[in-house]
GULO-809782 format. One record per residue (C-alpha): x, y, z. Coordinates in steps of 0.02 Angstrom, whole numbers. Layout:
<recs>
{east:X | north:Y | up:Z}
...
</recs>
This chain:
<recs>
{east:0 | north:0 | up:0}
{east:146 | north:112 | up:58}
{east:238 | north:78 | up:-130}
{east:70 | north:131 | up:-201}
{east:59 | north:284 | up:-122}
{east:246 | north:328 | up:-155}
{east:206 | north:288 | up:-352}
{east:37 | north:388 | up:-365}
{east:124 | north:550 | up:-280}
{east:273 | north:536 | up:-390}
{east:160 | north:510 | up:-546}
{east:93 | north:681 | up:-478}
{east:228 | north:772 | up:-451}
{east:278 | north:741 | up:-627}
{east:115 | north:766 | up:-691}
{east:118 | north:936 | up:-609}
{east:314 | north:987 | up:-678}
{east:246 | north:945 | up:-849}
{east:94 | north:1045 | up:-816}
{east:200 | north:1196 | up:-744}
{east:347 | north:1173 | up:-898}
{east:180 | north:1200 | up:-1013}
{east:119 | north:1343 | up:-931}
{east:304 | north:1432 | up:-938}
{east:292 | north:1403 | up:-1142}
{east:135 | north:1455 | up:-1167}
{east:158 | north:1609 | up:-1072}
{east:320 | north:1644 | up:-1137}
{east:248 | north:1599 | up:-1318}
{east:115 | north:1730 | up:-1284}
{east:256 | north:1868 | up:-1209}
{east:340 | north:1864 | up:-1365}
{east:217 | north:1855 | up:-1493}
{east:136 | north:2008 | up:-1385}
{east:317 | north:2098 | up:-1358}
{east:329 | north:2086 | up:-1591}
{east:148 | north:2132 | up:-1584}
{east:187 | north:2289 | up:-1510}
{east:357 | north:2316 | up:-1581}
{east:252 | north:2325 | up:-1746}
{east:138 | north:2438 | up:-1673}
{east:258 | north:2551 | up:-1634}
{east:357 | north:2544 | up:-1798}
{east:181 | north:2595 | up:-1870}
{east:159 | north:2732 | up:-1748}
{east:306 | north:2812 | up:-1784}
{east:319 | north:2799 | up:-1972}
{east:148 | north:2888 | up:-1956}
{east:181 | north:3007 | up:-1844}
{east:330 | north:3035 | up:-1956}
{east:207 | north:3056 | up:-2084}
{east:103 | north:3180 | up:-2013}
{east:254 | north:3315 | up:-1992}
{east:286 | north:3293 | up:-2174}
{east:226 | north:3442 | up:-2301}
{east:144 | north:3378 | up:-2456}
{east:306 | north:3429 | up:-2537}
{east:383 | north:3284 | up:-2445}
{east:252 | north:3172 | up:-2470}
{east:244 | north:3179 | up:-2661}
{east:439 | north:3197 | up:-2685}
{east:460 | north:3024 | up:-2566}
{east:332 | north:2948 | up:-2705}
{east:458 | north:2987 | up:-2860}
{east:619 | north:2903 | up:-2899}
{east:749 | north:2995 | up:-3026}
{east:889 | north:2995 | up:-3148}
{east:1008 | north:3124 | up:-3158}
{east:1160 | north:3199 | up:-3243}
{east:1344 | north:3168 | up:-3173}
{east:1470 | north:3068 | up:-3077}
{east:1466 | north:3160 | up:-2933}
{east:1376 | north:3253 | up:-2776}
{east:1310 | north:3415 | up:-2895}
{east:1191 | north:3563 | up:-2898}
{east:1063 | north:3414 | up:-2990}
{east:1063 | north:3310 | up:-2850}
{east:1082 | north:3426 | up:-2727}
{east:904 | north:3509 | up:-2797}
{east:838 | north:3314 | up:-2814}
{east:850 | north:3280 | up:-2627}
{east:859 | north:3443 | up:-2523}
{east:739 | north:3525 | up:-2653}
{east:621 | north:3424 | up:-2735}
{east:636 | north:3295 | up:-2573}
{east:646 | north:3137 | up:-2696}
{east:618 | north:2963 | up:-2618}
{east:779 | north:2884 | up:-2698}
{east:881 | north:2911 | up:-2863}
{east:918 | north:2782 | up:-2996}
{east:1091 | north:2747 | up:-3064}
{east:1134 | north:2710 | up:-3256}
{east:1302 | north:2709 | up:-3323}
{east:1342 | north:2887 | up:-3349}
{east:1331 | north:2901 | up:-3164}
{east:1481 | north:2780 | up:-3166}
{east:1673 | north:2785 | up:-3191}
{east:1737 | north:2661 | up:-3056}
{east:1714 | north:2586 | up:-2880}
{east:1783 | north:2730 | up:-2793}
{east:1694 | north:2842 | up:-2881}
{east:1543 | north:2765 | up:-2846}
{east:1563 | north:2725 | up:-2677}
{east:1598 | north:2913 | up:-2652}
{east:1449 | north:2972 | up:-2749}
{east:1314 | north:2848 | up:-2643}
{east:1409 | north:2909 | up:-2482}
{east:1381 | north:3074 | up:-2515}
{east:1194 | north:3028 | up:-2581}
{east:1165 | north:2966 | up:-2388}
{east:1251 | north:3102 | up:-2303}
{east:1122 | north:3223 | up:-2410}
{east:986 | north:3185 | up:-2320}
{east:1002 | north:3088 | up:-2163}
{east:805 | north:3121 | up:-2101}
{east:713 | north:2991 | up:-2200}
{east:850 | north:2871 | up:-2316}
{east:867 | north:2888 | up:-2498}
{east:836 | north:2732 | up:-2610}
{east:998 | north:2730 | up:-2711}
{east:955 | north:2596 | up:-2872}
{east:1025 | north:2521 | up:-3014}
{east:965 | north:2386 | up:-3135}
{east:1101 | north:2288 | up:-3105}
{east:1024 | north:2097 | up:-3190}
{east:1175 | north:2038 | up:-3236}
{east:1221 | north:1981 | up:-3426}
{east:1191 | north:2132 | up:-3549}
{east:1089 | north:2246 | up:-3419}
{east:1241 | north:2281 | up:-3301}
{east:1265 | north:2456 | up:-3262}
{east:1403 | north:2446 | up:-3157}
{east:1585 | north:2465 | up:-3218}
{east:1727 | north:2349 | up:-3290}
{east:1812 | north:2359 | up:-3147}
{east:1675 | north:2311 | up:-3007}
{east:1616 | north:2151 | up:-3060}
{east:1522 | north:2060 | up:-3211}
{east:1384 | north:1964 | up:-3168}
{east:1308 | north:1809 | up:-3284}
{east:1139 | north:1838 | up:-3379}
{east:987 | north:1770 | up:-3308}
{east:978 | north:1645 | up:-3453}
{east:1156 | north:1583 | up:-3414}
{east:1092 | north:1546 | up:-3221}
{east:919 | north:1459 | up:-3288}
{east:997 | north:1351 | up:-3382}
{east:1114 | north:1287 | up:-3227}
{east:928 | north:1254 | up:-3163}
{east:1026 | north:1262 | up:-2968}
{east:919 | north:1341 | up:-2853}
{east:1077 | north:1354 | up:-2741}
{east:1186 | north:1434 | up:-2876}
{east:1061 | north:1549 | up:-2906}
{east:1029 | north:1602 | up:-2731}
{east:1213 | north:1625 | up:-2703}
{east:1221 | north:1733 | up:-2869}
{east:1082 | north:1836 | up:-2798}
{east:1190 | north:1873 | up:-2650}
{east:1353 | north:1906 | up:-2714}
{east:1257 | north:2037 | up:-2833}
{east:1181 | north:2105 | up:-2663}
{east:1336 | north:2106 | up:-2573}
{east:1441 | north:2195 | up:-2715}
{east:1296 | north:2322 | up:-2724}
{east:1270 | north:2346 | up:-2545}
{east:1487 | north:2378 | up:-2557}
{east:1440 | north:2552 | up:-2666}
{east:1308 | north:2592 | up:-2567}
{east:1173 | north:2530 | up:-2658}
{east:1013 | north:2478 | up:-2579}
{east:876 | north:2452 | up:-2713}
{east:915 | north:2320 | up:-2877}
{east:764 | north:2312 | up:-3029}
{east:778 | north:2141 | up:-3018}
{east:749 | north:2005 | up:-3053}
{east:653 | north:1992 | up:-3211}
{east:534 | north:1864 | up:-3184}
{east:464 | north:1879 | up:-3361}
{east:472 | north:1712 | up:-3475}
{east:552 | north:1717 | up:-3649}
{east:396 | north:1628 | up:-3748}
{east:410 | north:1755 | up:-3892}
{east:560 | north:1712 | up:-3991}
{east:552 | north:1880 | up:-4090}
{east:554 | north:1967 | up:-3929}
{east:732 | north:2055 | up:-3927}
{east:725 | north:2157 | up:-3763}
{east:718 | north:2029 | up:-3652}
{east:801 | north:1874 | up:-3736}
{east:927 | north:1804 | up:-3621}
{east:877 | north:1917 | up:-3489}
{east:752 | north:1793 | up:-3420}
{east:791 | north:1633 | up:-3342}
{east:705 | north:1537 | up:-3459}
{east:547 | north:1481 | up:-3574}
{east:465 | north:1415 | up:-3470}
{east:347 | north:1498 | up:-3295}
{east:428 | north:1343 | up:-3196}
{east:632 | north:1367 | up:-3208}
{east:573 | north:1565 | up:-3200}
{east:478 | north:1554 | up:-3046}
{east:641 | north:1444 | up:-2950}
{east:765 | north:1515 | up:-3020}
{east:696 | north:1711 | up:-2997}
{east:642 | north:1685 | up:-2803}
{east:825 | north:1609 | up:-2779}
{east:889 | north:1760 | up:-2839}
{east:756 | north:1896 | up:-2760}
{east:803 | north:1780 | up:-2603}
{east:981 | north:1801 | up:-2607}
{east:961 | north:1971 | up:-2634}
{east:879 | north:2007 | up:-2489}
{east:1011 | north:1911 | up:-2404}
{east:1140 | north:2019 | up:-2502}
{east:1034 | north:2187 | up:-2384}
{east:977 | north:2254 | up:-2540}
{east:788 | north:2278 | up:-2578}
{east:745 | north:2172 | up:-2747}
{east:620 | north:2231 | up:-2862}
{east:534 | north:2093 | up:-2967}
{east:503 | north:2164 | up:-3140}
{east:414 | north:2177 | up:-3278}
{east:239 | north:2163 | up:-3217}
{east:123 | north:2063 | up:-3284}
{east:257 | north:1997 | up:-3405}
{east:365 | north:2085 | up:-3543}
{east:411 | north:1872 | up:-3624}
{east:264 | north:1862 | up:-3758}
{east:294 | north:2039 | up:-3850}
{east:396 | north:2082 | up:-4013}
{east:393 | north:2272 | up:-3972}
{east:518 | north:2362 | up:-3868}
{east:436 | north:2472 | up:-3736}
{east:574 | north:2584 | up:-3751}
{east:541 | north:2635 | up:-3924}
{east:358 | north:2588 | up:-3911}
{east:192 | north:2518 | up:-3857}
{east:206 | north:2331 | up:-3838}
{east:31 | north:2234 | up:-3861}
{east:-21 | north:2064 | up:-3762}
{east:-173 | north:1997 | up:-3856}
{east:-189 | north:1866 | up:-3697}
{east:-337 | north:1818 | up:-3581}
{east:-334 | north:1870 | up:-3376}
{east:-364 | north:1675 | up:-3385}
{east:-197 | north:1642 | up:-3481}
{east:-104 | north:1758 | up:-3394}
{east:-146 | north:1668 | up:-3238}
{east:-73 | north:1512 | up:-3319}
{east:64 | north:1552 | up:-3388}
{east:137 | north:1746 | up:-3362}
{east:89 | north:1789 | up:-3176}
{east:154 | north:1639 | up:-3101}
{east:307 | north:1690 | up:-3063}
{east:259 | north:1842 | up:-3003}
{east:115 | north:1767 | up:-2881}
{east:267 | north:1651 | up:-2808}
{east:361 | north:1781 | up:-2784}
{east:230 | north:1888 | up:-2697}
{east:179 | north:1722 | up:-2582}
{east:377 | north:1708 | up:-2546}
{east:378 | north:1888 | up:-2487}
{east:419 | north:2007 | up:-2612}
{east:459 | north:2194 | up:-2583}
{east:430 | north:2272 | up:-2721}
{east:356 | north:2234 | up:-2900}
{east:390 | north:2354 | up:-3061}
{east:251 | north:2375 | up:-3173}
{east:292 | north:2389 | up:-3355}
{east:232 | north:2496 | up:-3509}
{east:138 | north:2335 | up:-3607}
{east:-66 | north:2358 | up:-3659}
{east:-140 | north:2197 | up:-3637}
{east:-291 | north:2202 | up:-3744}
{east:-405 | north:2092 | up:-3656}
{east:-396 | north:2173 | up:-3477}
{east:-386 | north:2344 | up:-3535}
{east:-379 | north:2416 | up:-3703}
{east:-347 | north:2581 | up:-3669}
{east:-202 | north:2586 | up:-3535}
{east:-30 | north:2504 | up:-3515}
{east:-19 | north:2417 | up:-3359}
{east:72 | north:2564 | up:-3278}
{east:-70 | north:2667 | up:-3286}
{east:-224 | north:2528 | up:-3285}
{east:-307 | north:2524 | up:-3135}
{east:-384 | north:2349 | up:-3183}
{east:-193 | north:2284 | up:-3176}
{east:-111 | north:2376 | up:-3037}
{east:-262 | north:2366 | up:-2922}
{east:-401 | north:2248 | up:-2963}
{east:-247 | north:2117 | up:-3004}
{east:-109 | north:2157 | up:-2934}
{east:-170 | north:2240 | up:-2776}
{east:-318 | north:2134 | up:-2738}
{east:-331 | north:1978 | up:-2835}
{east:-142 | north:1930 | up:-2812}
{east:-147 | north:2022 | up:-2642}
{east:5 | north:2112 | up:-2657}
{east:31 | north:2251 | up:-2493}
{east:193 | north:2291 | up:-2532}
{east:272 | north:2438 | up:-2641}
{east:238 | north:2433 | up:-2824}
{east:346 | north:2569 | up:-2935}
{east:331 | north:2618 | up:-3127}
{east:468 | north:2574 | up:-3254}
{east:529 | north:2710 | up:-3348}
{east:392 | north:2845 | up:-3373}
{east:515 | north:2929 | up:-3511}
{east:517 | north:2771 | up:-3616}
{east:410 | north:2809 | up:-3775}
{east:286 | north:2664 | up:-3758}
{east:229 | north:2822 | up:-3622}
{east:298 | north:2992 | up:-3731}
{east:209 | north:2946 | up:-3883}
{east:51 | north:2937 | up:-3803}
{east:46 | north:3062 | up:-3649}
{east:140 | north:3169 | up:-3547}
{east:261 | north:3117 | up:-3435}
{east:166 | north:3210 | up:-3304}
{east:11 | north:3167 | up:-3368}
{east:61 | north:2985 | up:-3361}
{east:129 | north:3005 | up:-3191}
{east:-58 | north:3063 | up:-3121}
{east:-141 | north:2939 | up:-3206}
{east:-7 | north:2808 | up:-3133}
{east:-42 | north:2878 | up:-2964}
{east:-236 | north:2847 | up:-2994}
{east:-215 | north:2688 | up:-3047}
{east:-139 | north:2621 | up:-2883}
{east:60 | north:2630 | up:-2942}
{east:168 | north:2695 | up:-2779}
{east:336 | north:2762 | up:-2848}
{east:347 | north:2853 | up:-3006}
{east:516 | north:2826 | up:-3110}
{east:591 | north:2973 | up:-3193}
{east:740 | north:2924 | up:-3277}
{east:798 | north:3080 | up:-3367}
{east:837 | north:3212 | up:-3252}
{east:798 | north:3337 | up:-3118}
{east:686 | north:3449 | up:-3229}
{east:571 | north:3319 | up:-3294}
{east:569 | north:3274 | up:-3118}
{east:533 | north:3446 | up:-3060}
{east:386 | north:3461 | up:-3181}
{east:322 | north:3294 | up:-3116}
{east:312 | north:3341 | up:-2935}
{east:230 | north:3516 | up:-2989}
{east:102 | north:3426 | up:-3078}
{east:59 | north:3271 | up:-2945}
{east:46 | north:3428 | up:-2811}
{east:-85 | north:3533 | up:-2905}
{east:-176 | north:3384 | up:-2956}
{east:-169 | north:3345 | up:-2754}
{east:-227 | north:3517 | up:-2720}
{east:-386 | north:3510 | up:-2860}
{east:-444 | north:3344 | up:-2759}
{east:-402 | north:3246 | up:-2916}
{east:-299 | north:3119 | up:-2811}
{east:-331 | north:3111 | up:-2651}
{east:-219 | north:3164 | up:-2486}
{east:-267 | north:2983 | up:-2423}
{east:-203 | north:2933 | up:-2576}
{east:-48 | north:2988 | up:-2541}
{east:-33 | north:2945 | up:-2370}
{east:-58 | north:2764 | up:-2410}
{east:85 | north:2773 | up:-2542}
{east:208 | north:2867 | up:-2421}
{east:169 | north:2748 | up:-2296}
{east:219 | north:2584 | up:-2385}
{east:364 | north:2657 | up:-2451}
{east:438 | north:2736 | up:-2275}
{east:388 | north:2534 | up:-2210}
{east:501 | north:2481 | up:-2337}
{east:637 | north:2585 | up:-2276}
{east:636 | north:2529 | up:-2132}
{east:738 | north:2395 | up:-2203}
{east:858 | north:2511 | up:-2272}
</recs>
């Protein structure tokens, strides 16, 4: 009877350390989830109250991105972030003589404005877009690392194109291209995809938008909803996708809704008119693309950002500032102005009167300004 007793009070002694050892996890499972819970609440409170101190000045010129003249810290730039308050600057090679140069140029870029952080980007894909100089680094095409078919190899490409970037100062890459190369007449984007087919483009692009990230610079998946099926080059004009929202969803978006469900940043729309969805608009100003898809179907929260609005699948038919608006309206975040700091000027003007005339809304606004400060948080 004694041994009994001694068994059934042991049994609860342990039953009551295992019951105590639960109670410690759960509660400290429910401290920490609570202690991120309001660590993101806080982040959030101060990127709005961040927010509300900004003039609308602030507010627009954080929503446009820009090219501009020169190799070093000059009276263009100067105006482009003290001035006209830009969000972040893009890089091409005229902007480029060498690593020191560059890594002098991006310094003095951050020490510019030190309130809110500049994106400082480059299309930097690797193969025949590579905008850095000889004497950086070369980086394979996207073709060349498709047809490896090594998600590793690709991942660790990804990175060591984020790492060299990051070493200049870079923050922000327009890549990687996650369109597929089903158009064999299609000359601008060739061997910059990874492949034919939405598979090898959707592993292979992730890897790379992965290692990226691990590289600390923000990818940018590009060219939404697909630049692979088009003979026309959006550069010199309108490119036109004869395809169903039904197809698209088959074939063109996968890669893209992968890389959205794997945590994408940022997504560039491009300047292609697909017919079926709308018949008036390229996708950088179609509302049925950038919101109704892109926004809502696909469920994309993050920051989505033009291509080029000076390319002439945009000139020919509009403004650039008339474009820009309309981009605005139809849910785009971060206008691209790759010329320089007048177009940009005229831009900002423009997006500010038609802000004041109630033709885009200040809540508009707000929401864009806030998803791009979130992202720079990373930064």
């Amino acid at each position: 009877m004694k041994n009994t007793n001694t068994k059934n009070y042991k049994l609860k002694r342990i039953s009551i350390i295992i019951l105590i050892c639960f109670m410690v996890i759960i509660i400290s499972t429910v401290y920490i989830l609570s202690k991120k819970k309001y660590k993101e609440v806080d982040e959030d409170s101060k990127i709005m109250i961040k927010i509300n101190e900004m003039t609308l000045d602030e507010k627009i010129g954080q929503m446009v991105l820009s090219g501009f003249n020169g190799t070093d810290f000059n009276g263009e730039l100067d105006t482009l972030i003290n001035d006209l308050k830009v969000g972040g600057v893009i890089l091409f090679s005229r902007n480029i003589e060498d690593s020191k140069q560059l890594k002098k140029l991006n310094l003095d870029i951050e020490e510019a404005n030190k309130n809110i952080p500049v994106f400082i980007s480059i299309d930097e894909e690797g193969g025949r877009v590579n905008r850095l100089a000889k004497n950086i680094k070369r980086f394979e095409s996207a073709k060349s690392i498709g047809d490896k078919g090594d998600i590793k190899y690709a991942y660790e490409n990804g990175k060591e194109i984020g790492k060299t970037l990051k070493e200049h100062k870079i923050n922000m890459n327009f890549a990687p291209v996650l369109d597929i190369y089903s158009n064999s007449k299609n000359t601008v984007i060739g061997d910059r995809a990874f492949g034919d087919n939405e598979k090898i483009v959707e592993t292979m692009g992730i890897a790379t938008m992965k290692g990226l990230k691990d590289g600390n610079v923000i990818p940018v998946i590009k060219h939404f909803p697909g630049h692979g099926d088009t003979e026309v080059d959006s550069h010199i004009g309108l490119p036109v996708v004869e395809k169903s929202i039904d197809q698209l969803y088959d074939f063109e978006l996968v890669p893209f809704k992968k890389a959205i469900e794997s945590g994408a940043d940022a997504v560039m729309v491009s300047h292609i008119l697909m017919k079926q969805i709308d018949d008036k608009n390229p996708a950088t100003l179609s509302y049925n693309l950038i919101t109704r898809i892109l926004r809502n179907d696909m469920e994309f929260s993050n920051v989505i950002i033009t291509d080029d609005m000076c390319m002439k699948a945009i000139t020919n038919r509009l403004s650039v500032e008339e474009a820009s608006i309309k981009s605005i309206k139809a849910g785009s975040y971060i206008i691209l102005i790759g010329s320089d700091v007048n177009k940009t000027k005229s831009v900002i003007e423009k997006i500010k009167l038609a802000v004041e005339r109630n033709e885009i809304s200040e809540k508009r606004i707000y929401e864009s300004v806030y998803r791009i400060l979130k992202l720079k948080e990373k930064l």
